[in-house]
N, C-alpha and C positions, 0 to 999 in steps of 0.2 A: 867865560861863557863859551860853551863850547859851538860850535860854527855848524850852521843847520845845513843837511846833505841835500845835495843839488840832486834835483827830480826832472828828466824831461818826460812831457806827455805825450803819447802817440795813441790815434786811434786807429785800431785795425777792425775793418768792418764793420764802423757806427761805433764800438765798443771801446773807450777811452781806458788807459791804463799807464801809470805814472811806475816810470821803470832809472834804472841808473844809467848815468851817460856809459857809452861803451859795449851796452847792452845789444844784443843783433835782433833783427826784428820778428826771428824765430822762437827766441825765449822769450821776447816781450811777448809775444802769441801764447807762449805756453803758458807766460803768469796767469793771462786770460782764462786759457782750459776750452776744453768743447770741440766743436767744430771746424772754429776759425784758425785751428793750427794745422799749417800748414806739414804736408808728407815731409816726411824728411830721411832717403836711400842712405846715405852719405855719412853725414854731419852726425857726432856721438859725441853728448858735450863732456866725455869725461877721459875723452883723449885729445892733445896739443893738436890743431892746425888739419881738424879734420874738417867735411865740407867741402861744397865747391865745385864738386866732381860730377852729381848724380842732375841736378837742376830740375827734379821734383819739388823743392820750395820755391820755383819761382811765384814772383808776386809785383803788385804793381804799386808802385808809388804815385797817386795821386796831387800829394801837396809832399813837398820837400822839405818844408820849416816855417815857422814863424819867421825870421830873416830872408828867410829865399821861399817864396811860397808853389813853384814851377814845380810842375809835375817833373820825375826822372823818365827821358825820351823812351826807354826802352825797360821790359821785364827784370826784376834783381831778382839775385838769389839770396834768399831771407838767411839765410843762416849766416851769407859773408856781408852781407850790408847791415851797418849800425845805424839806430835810430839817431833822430834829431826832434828838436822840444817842437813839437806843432804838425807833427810830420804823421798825414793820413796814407793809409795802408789800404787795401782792397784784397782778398784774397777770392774767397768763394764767395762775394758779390760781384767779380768782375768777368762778364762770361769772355776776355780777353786772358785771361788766368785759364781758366778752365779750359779755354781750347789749347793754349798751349801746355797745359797739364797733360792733354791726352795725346800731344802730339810728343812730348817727352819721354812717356809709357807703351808706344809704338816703340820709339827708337830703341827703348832697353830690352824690349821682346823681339827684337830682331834675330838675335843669336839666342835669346833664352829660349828652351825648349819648352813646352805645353806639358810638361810632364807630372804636373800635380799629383796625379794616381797615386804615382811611386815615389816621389820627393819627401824623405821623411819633415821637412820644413813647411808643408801641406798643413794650413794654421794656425802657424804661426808665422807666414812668409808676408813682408811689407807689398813685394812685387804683387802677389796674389790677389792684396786687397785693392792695388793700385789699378789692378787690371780688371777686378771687378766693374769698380767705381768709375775710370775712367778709359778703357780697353776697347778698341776698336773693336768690327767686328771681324774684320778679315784685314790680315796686312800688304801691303803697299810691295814690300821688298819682294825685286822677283830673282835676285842673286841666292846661290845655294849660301846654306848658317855653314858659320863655324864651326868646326867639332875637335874635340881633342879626347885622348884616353884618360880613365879615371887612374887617378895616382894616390899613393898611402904619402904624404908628407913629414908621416910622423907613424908612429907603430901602433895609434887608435886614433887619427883624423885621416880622412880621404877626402881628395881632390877633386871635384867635379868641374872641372872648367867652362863646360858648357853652360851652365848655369849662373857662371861669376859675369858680373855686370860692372866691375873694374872699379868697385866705391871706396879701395884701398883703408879700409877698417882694418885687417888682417896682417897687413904691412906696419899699420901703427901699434895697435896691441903687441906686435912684433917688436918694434922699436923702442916702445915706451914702457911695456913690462918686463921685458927682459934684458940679458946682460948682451948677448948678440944678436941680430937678427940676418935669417938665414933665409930668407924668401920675400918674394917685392917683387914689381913689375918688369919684365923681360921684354925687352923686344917695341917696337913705338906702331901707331896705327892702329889700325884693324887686325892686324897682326901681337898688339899687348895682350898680356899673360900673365897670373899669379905662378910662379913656379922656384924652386928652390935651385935648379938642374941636379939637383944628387936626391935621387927621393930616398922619405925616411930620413928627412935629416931634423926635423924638427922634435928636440927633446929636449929643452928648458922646462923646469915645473911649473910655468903658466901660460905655455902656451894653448894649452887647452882654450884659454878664454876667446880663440880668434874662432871659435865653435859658438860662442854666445854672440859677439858682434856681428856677425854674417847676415844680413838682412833677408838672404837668400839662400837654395841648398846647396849652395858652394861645396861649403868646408862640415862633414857631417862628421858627429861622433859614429865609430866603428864599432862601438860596445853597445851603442842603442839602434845602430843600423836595421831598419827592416823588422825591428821587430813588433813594434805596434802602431797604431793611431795618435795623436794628439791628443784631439776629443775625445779617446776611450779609457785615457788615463788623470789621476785627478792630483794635482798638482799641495803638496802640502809643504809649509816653512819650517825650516828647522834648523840648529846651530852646533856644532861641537868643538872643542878645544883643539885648534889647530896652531901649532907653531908659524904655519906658514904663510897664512892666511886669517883674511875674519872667522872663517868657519860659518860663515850665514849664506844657505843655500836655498834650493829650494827642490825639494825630493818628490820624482814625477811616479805616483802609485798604480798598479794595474793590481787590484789585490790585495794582498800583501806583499806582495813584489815591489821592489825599486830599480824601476828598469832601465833610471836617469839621472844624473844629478848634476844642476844647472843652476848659475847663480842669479840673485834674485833681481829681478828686473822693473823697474817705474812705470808709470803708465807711457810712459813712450817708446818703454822696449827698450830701455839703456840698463845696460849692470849697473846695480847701486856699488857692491863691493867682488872687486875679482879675485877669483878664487883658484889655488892652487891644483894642480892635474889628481893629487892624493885626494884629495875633498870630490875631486868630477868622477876618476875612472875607478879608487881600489875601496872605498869605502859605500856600500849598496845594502845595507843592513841597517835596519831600522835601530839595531842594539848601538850601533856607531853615531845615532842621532841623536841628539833628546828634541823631540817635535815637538812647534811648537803651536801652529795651528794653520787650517785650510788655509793657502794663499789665496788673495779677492784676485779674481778674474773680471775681467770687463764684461760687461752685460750682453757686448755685442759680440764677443768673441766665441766662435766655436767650441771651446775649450768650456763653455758656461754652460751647454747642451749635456754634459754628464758631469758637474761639478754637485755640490755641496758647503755647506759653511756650518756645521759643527761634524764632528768624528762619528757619532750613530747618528747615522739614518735615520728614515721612516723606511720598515718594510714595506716591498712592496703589495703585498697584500695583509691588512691586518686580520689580526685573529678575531673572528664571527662563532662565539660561539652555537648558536642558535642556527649556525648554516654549517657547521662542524654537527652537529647533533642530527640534521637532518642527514646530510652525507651519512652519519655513522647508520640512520634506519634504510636508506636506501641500498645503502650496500649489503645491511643485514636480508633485504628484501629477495635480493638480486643470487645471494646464497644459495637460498630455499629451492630458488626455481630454475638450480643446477640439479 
């Protein structure tokens, strides 16, 4: 008889859900879905030992477990703390969360610059919405930001440092997709730094993906640089026969333009499958595709403001024939009386 798999319970904000031991109390959230899952800068559950860094999940542990029923003294960070069977959670019922929530998105806006306008990340940036939702209104810091020069790290990704908030996604893609990695943090303090020291050294065929992880506009593709909106582009799935890769992307359309190609992402903004630099920068041709249909956009996201969900349209203006007819006498009118 085979041996029935141990379940612990946790509720997180009233909402009970039976998750596996081992479990962090950020996926147990996400089994949930909705609201009560907590930001999360940092943490991408499809790379080794990431986390920890950004402290956007924090969250409060109210009850500790069935065995130990004691509140934990101080805020965790949900992504590194694993649940226990009995163990109440508080996220956005605890206005002790949320003020610490806003006092963490201060501190990341310290050196980030305001520069939405022109950040092609404008959209789909986590900072953006975190600054929305929880963003002061004027900050604290009365020392001059950090600033460094934009650098090409690879011969189609550039460097914006001013915008990097140090959540080390980019050093692990780095580490864990490829065979070397050639770039990680420099330097300790206020003074840390993504940087390679040799630029343009970054040319393994996946590194492109540290372009998908970036929560922020860090690290921006150079082929899509500048050249349009987010929202003005409309996002469609599609696969082709790659050696090197799944080949399941997702092709960002202006038109009939493909003026992107990024692989395709969960609702929590993580790569489902990473995709090779051939699949991201030299394949832009719908003929290189076979599509396969609109990708779903979150209802709440920008990107849903010029979206659709089948391939024809509604025109935007349908044909009237009866106001076509009348147009055609008015104009016949307007003729006469030249």
């Amino acid at each position: 008889m085979a041996e029935e798999e141990v379940k612990f319970r946790v509720t997180i904000d009233g909402i009970p859900v039976d998750v596996a031991p081992g479990t962090s109390i950020l996926n147990a959230a996400r089994q949930i879905g909705g609201d009560i899952v907590p930001p999360a800068m940092c943490y991408y559950s499809k790379l080794e030992d990431s986390g920890g860094k950004c402290r956007t999940c924090l969250v409060k542990v109210s009850k500790g477990s069935e065995k130990d029923p004691r509140p934990m003294p101080k805020l965790v960070a949900s992504c590194r703390t694993t649940v226990m069977d009995g163990m109440e959670v508080q996220n956005i019922t605890s206005p002790e969360v949320v003020d610490a929530r806003k006092g963490v998105v201060e501190f990341l806006l310290i050196n980030h610059p305001l520069d939405c306008p022109v950040c092609d990340q404008a959209g789909e940036c986590k900072l953006q919405d975190l600054g929305y939702e929880h963003g002061a209104d004027q900050t604290r810091y009365e020392f001059g930001r950090r600033t460094f020069e934009r650098i090409d790290i690879g011969d189609k990704i550039q460097l914006h440092m001013n915008r990097c908030i140090l959540c080390y996604r980019c050093v692990y893609v780095a580490n864990q997709l490829t065979n070397k990695r050639e770039h990680g943090i420099m330097y300790r303090g206020d003074h840390s730094e993504i940087s390679t020291y040799i630029e343009e050294a970054l040319d393994n065929d996946f590194i492109g993906n540290v372009i998908d992880v970036c929560p922020v506009g860090a690290l921006t593709d150079k082929t899509f640089r500048f050249k349009n909106r987010v929202w003005f582009t409309k996002p469609v799935d599609a696969h082709r026969d790659c050696p090197s890769c799944s080949g399941k992307v997702t092709l960002w359309y202006k038109g009939a333009d493909v003026l992107r190609v990024t692989g395709r992402k969960d609702e929590f903004g993580e790569v489902e499958d990473f995709i090779c630099n051939t699949c991201r920068f030299e394949t832009k041709q719908t003929s290189d595709w076979i599509v396969e249909e609109p990708t779903q956009v979150d209802k709440e996201s920008v990107i849903n403001s010029n979206h659709y969900y089948n391939f024809n349209p509604p025109a935007v203006i349908k044909e009237n024939p009866a106001l076509q007819e009348a147009n055609a006498e008015q104009l016949a009118r307007t003729e006469k009386l030249k």
